[in-house]
N, C-alpha and C positions, 0 to 999 in steps of 0.2 A: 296668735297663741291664746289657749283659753285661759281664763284668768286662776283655773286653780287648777291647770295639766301638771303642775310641778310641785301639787299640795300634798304630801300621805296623811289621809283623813283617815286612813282605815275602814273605812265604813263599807267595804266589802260585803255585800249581801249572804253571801256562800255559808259566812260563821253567823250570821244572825238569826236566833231566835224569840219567836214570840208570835206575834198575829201581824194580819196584812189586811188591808180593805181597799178594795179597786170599785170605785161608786159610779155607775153608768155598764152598762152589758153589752153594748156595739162592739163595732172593730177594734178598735185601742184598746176600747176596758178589756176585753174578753183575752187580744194580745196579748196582754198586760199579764193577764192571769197565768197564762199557760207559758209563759218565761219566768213570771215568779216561781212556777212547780219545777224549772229545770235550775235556773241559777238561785234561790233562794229556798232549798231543801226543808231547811229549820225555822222556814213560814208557815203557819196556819192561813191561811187564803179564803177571805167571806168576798161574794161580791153580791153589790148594794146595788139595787134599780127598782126602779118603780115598777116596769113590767117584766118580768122575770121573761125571756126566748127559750124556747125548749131544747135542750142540754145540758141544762144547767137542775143539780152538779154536773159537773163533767168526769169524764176519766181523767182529771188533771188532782181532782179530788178539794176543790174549794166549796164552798159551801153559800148555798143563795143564802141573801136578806131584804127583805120588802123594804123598800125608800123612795120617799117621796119627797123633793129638796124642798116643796114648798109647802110642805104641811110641818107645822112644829111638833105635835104629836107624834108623826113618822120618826122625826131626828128623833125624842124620847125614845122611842120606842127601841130604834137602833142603837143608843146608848145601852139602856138597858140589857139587853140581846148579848150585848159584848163587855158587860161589866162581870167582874167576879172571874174571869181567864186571866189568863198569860198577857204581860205587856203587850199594848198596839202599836209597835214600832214602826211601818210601815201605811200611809194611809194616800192614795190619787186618787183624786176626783177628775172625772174624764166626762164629766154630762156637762153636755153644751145646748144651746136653742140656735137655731140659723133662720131655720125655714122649718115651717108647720102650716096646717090648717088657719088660713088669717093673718099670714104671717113671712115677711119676706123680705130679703137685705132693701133699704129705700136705695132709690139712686140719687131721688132729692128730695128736696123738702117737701110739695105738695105731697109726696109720699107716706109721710110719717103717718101715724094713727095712735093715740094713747094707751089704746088696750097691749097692742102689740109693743110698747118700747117697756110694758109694766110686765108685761108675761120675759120676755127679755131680761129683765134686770132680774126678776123674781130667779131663774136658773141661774145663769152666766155669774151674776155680781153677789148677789144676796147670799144662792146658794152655798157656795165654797165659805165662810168665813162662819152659817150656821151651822157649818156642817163641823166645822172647826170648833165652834161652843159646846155643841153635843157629845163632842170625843174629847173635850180636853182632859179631862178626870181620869181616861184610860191610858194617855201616852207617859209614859214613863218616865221619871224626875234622873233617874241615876245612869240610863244607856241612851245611845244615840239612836235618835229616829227622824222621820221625813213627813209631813206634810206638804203634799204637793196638788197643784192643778193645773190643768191645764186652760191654760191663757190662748191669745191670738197676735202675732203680730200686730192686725189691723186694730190691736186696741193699744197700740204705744202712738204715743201724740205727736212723738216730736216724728215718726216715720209714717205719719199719713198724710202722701204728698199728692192722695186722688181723690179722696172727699167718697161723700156715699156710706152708707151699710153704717148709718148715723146709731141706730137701737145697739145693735150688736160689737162697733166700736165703742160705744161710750159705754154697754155694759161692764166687755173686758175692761177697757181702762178703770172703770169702777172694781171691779173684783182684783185689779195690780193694786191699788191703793188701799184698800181691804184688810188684801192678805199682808199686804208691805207692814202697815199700821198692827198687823198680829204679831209680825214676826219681828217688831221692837217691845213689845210686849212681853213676847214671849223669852228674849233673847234675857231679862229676867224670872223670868218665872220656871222656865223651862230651858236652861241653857245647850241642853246638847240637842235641843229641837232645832232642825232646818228646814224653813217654809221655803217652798220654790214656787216660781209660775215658771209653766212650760209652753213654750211653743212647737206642737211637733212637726210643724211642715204641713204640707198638702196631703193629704193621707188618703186612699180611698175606699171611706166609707158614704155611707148613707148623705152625712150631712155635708159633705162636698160633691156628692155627685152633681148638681145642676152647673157647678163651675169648672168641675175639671177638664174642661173641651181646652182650652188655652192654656194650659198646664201643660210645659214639656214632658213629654215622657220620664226622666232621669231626675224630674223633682216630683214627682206623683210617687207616693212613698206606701208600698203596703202594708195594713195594720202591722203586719210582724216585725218588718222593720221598721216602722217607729217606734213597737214597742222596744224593740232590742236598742234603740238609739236613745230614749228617754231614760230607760234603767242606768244608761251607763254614762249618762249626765248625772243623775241623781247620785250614784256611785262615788262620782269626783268631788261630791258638794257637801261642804262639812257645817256644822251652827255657823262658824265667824262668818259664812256668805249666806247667810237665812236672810229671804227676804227678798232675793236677784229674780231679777225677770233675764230664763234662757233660753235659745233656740234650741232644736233639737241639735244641734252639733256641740252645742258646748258655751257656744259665743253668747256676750250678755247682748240683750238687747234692748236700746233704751227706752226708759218712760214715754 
């Protein structure tokens, strides 16, 4: 059973008004978007990425914003952009680094390289919790709202029983600890705030394609439905559990 299937949080997206930020424009984020315009009507909807893909706006009617998680100017910049509206109730971060130019899961340790575990950390870990500095001033003190990111299994410690993918494990678990450390933080400052890490599953876009050959079918999840599985985690999850690291089903999953 999931630990809060039996909770009424009300946090029903359906009656919530105000702003929404989905930060990364891929599979997931873009997901993300075009089921906040069906099950969150009473959202304003910006998404946040560094290279804008061409559709964006969409007919889903969200509205682009230039961001770049590792430029501190950029976050200003985004702040600003969204200061002076409507509460930001609503905020997932979905930008991750796997694999790039220079850049690839190690399998061991002669593997590693410094530049590549610093560009790693710099998205994955860093990012999410600056991003979370930049927006604090927008999320609202008196209604409930969600800071969320997306995490990875392969960054919970106590479940990596294969070793490997050293940058990109110790980033996540660095961005669990992060955002964990925010969301005691915040669980004064901001009490109706709930910080989550997500795991959505094997999803396929871009940044699992070189893995998904060994992926069963029936767990190879498409954008849609992960997004439709993430919102309706986020959904069940009220402040008193700010802080949980979930799967995309519901289930916690541990440090």
């Amino acid at each position: 059973m999931c630990p809060w299937q039996d909770v009424d949080h009300q946090s029903g997206l359906r009656h919530w008004q105000g702003r929404a930020l989905v930060v990364g424009a891929g599979g997931i984020g873009k997901a993300l978007l075009n089921e906040l315009a069906l099950r969150a009507p009473g959202l304003e909807c910006f998404a946040g990425q560094r290279h804008l893909p061409a559709g964006y706006p969409s007919a889903g009617g969200w509205q682009p914003l230039a961001l770049d998680l590792a430029s501190d100017a950029s976050l200003a910049a985004l702040s600003a952009a969204l200061a002076g509206g409507p509460p930001l109730r609503l905020v997932i971060n979905t930008a991750g680094l796997l694999h790039g130019e220079g850049i690839q899961p190690e399998k061991r340790l002669a593997h590693l390289n410094r530049a590549a575990l610093e560009r790693s950390f710099a998205v994955n870990a860093f990012g999410p919790v600056l991003l979370a500095q930049a927006l604090e001033q927008l999320l609202p003190r008196d209604q409930p709202c969600h800071f969320a990111s997306l995490s990875a299994r392969v960054g919970s410690i106590a479940d990596n029983h294969l070793g490997g993918w050293y940058s990109y494990r110790a980033a996540k678990a660095a961005q669990n600890q992060l955002l964990r450390t925010l969301a005691l933080e915040w669980r004064r400052r901001l009490p109706l705030c709930c910080v989550s890490l997500l795991h959505p599953g094997t999803t396929a876009t871009p940044l699992s394609a070189p893995f998904q050959a060994g992926v069963p079918a029936e767990k190879l999840f498409s954008p849609e439905r992960s997004a439709r599985q993430l919102l309706t985690v986020l959904e069940g999850l009220g402040p008193e559990l700010s802080g949980g690291f979930w799967a995309w089903d519901g289930t916690a999953i541990p440090w």
